[in-house]
N, C-alpha and C positions, 0 to 999 in steps of 0.2 A: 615091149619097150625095155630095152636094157639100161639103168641107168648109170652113169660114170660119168667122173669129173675131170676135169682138166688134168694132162702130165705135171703143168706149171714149167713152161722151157725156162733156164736160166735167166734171170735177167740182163742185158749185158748183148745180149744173144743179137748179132747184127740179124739183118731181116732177108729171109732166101727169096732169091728171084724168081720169077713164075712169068711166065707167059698164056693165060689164058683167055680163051672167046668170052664176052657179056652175051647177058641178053637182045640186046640190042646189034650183037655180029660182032662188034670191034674188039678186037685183041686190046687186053690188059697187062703188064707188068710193073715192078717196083718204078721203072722209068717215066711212066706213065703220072709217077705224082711226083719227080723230082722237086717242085716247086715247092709242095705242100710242106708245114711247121712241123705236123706229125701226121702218122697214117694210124688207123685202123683199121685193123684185118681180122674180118667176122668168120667163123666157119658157121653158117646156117643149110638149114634145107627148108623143103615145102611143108612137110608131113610131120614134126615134130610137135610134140604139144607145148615143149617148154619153148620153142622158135615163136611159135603161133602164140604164146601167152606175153612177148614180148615184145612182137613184131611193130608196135605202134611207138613205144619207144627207142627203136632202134633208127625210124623213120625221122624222128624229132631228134635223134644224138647227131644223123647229118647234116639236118639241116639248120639244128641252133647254133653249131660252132663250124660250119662252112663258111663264112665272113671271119672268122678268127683264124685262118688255117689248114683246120684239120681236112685230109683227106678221109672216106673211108670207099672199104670195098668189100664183098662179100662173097664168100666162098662155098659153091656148093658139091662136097668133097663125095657123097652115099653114090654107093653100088647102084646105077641106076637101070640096069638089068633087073636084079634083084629087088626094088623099090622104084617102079616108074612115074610114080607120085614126083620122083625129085627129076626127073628127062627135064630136057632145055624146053622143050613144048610147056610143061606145067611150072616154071621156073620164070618164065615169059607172064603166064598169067600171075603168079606169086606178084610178080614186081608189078603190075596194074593193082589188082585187089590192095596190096597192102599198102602201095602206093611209094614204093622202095623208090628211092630218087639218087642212089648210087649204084655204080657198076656190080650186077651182080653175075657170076662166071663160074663158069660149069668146071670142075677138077676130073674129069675121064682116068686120068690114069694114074687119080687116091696123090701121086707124087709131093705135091704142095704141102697136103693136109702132113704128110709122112716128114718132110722135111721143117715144116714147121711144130710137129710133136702133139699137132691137135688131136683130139682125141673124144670131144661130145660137139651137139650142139644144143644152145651156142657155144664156144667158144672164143676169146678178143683174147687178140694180141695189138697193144698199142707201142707204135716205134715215137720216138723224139724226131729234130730234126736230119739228124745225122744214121736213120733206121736203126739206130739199137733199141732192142725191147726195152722199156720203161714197167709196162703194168701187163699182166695176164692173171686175168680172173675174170671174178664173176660180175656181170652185172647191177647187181644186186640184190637182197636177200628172198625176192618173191619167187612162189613158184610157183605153179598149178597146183590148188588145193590149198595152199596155204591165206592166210588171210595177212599176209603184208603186201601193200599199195608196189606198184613196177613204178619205181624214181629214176633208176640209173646210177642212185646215188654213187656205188663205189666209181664205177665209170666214169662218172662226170666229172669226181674228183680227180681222177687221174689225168683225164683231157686237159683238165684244168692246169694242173699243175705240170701237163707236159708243153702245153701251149706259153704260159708263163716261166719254162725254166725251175721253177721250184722244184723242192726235191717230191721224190713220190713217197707215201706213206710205206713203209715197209710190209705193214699187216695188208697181204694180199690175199684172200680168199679164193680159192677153184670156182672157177666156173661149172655148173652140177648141168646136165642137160642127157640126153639121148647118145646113146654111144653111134657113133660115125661108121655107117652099115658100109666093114671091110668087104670089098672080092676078096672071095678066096688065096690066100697067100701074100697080102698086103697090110693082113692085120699086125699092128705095134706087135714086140717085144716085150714080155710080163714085164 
């Protein structure tokens, strides 16, 4: 397990389009949540431990502020040749077990992750209404191994204040998780 943290894309950063299959077969893109106040955009997979250590509150961030707005969707970006733990078959079962209740969609050809500058999982990129990035970081301060409780806190603040217009706190932390298993020749730029 390699660990690495967020690039941190600009803020500001309007939000690239994607077109991908869910679990569920239905194609997703940005179009897809026009409606929505703000989106977020998780890069997860199945097999990660810091995914797996936060997976129950990632469940409760869509569904407490789903009546308030926010969309979210989730991106599953790993070499799944190379890692068949993260195939659409075990991705299917992820979203049963964990009980994921938003679109979660398979990235085959790394593009999204590449154009959105992701780089571990997890990873969040939260848009305003208008898809410009507001917040990219970490979830929170816990990690596997660590002994701080999984709140969501910096997230939540963010939702928060993207949902309400408020400004967002500046002090944005990385997101720290499992680095995003490149194919061969798709890996970031140092």
């Amino acid at each position: 397990m390699a660990l690495t943290a967020s690039r941190m894309l600009p803020l500001g950063t309007l939000a690239p389009d994607f077109r991908l299959t869910a679990t569920d077969g239905q194609p997703y893109s940005l179009a897809s949540f026009a409606s929505a106040r703000a989106l977020l955009v998780m890069f997860i997979c199945n097999h990660c431990p810091f995914v797996k250590h936060v997976r129950t509150e990632l469940v409760a961030l869509g569904r407490d502020y789903r009546q308030d707005g926010l969309a979210v969707i989730a991106i599953n970006s790993n070499d799944t040749q190379a890692y068949p733990a993260d195939d659409m078959d075990h991705m299917r079962q992820e979203v049963g077990a964990a009980g994921y209740e938003f679109p979660y969609v398979l990235d085959e050809s790394q593009s999204v992750a590449q154009a959105y500058a992701a780089a571990c999982t997890p990873d969040f990129f939260l848009f305003d209404a208008g898809r410009r990035l507001v917040y990219r970081g970490q979830l929170d301060g816990s990690r596997p191994g660590n002994q701080i409780p999984v709140t969501g806190q910096d997230l939540r603040r963010a939702i928060a204040a993207a949902l309400t217009g408020t400004a967002q706190n500046p002090e944005q932390k990385p997101s720290i998780g499992c680095n995003i298993k490149w194919r061969a020749g798709n890996e970031p730029a140092p």
